[in-house]
C-alpha positions, 0 to 999 in steps of 0.5 A: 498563491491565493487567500481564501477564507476558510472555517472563518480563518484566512488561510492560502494556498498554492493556485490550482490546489483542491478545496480539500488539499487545501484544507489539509495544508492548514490543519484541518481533515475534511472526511472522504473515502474515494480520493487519493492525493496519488489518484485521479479525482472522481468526487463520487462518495461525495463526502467531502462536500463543503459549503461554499459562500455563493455556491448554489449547492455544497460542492465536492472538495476533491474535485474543486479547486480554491480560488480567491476571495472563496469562503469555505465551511467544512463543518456547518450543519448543513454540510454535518447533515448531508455527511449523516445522511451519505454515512447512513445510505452507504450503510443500508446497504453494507454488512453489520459485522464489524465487530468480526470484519478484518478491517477493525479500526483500519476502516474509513467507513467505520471511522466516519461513521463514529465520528458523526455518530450514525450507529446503523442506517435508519433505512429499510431494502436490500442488502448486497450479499455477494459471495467471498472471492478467495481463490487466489493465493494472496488476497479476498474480495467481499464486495459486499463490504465494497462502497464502489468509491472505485480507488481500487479501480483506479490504482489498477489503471493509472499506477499499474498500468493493468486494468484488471478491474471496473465498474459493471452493472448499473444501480444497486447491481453495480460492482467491480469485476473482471472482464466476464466477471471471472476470479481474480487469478494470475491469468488476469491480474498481477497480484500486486495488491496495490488494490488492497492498500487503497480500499477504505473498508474490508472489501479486499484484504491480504490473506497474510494479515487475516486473523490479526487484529490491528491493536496485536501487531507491532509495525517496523518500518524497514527497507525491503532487500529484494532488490536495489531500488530501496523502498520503505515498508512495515513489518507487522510483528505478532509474538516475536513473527512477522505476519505480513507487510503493510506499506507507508505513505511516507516512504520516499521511494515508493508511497504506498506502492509495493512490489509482489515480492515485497508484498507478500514474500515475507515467507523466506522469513520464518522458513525452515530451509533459511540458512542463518549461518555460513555453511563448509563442507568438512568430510564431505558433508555440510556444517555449520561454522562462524562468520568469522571462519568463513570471511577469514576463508575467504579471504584467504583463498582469494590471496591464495588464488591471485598469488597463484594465477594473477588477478584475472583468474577471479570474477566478482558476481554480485546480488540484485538482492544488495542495494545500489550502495552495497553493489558500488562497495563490491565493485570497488573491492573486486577492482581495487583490493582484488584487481579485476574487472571481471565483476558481473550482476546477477540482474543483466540475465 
């Protein structure tokens, strides 16, 4: 452990941890926009600037780590003064529609830039004005809303593995694009959307939630049933629907990833084809009938059957769809109360 002092309180922390980690272990949030606890470091928004006792300038606290006997201030004039003045430079350049942008209270750049009270840039020049890509099914970029802190960039490298996007350009020029600048599509990308939950601002949303405010939706934390691995995601709920799926950094299994499925499947839901009741086919056609008339069905011919052939002439075929504890439940059921080993997945083709 080492013993720092910071904000004038003496506080430790576990030896190679970041200033900024750091502080948030002990209670206290220094602002940033491109650093992710589950990202490499890049300590290039520079908003996370500290003041530390010795240092010949304030220092990046994403990027440096504590040491012993180290004196931080995360809140002195000097450091408020240069976190204005980033605020102010990023915005020179950034659209002036918030009160129409679809990232409204779940903005990073619009939180800081209330918290230090910078209402618009005191800057004069160009603005970006790129156009808005939405030609694929699932999400929208505006770059011109994007503050190149380069998350998404980085998500798309060392979570997913794909690389779909970086940095182009130089200057005011710089962007993030595909290779030859083509459309996001599924011929270049994987649609994952782990892009969208790592943007800051308003730059790359998912099209299901576009229309929703954030202070119109009730959040519902649940397992996905896609499949049996078990992660944790939000349901956003809008006048009794879901309107689309958010995920949460607390989820055990998954943080803030979500599979395609998961993501964006939430269709199935509301989709006028979904059977919601059991189904028997009676004179030839298929009617509705209760749960309980179709497990009492069941089951009955499952005895019917093993009375007649023996256990073996009965295979179980379970559901990738079902969690590792369902699927075990089945198993045990095919192989204990039914008396076969005949049980297969639905997953092995």
């Amino acid at each position: 452990m080492v013993t720092f002092t910071l904000n004038g309180k003496v506080v430790s922390a576990k030896e190679g941890t970041t200033i900024l980690e750091a502080a948030r272990q002990n209670g206290v949030d220094i602002p940033h926009l491109c650093y992710d606890k589950n990202l490499s470091s890049f300590g290039g928004c520079r908003l996370c600037v500290v003041e530390v006792e010795g240092a010949k300038t304030l220092i990046a606290s994403c990027t440096n780590e504590v040491r012993e006997g180290m004196v931080v201030r995360t809140e002195s004039e000097n450091v408020v003064n240069v976190r204005k003045d980033i605020i102010d430079l990023l915005l020179a350049s950034h659209p002036e529609d918030c009160l129409t942008c679809e990232q409204t209270c779940n903005c990073k750049l619009q939180d800081y830039a209330y918290r230090y009270g910078v209402k618009r840039s005191s800057y004069k020049g160009a603005k970006k004005n790129y156009p808005i890509e939405s030609l694929n099914p699932v999400m929208e970029r505006d770059q011109s809303k994007c503050i190149l802190c380069g998350k998404c960039v980085r998500v798309c490298k060392e979570v997913q593995v794909t690389g779909t996007i970086d940095f182009v350009n130089r200057g005011f020029e710089t962007k993030i694009a595909t290779a030859f600048d083509a459309p996001i599509s599924t011929e270049n990308c994987r649609l994952c959307g782990q892009c969208i939950s790592v943007c800051p601002t308003g730059a790359i949303v998912n099209k299901q939630l576009k229309g929703t405010r954030p202070w119109e939706v009730t959040k519902v934390r649940t397992t996905c049933p896609l499949c049996g691995v078990g992660c944790n995601f939000d349901l956003n709920i809008k006048n009794g629907k879901v309107v689309g799926v958010t995920p949460n950094p607390d989820s055990l299994v998954n943080g803030t990833s979500i599979c395609v499925k998961g993501r964006y499947h939430t269709d199935m839901i509301s989709n006028p084809d979904r059977l919601k009741k059991p189904l028997a086919k009676k004179n030839g056609e298929f009617v509705e009938i209760s749960w309980d008339e179709a497990l009492h069905t069941v089951t009955e011919k499952l005895k019917e059957t093993k009375a007649k052939y023996g256990p073996d002439a009965i295979a179980g075929l379970s559901s990738a769809r079902c969690t590792n504890e369902e699927n075990f439940l089945f198993q045990k059921m095919m192989r204990v109360a039914v008396g076969t080993n005949s049980v297969d997945h639905c997953a092995r083709t």
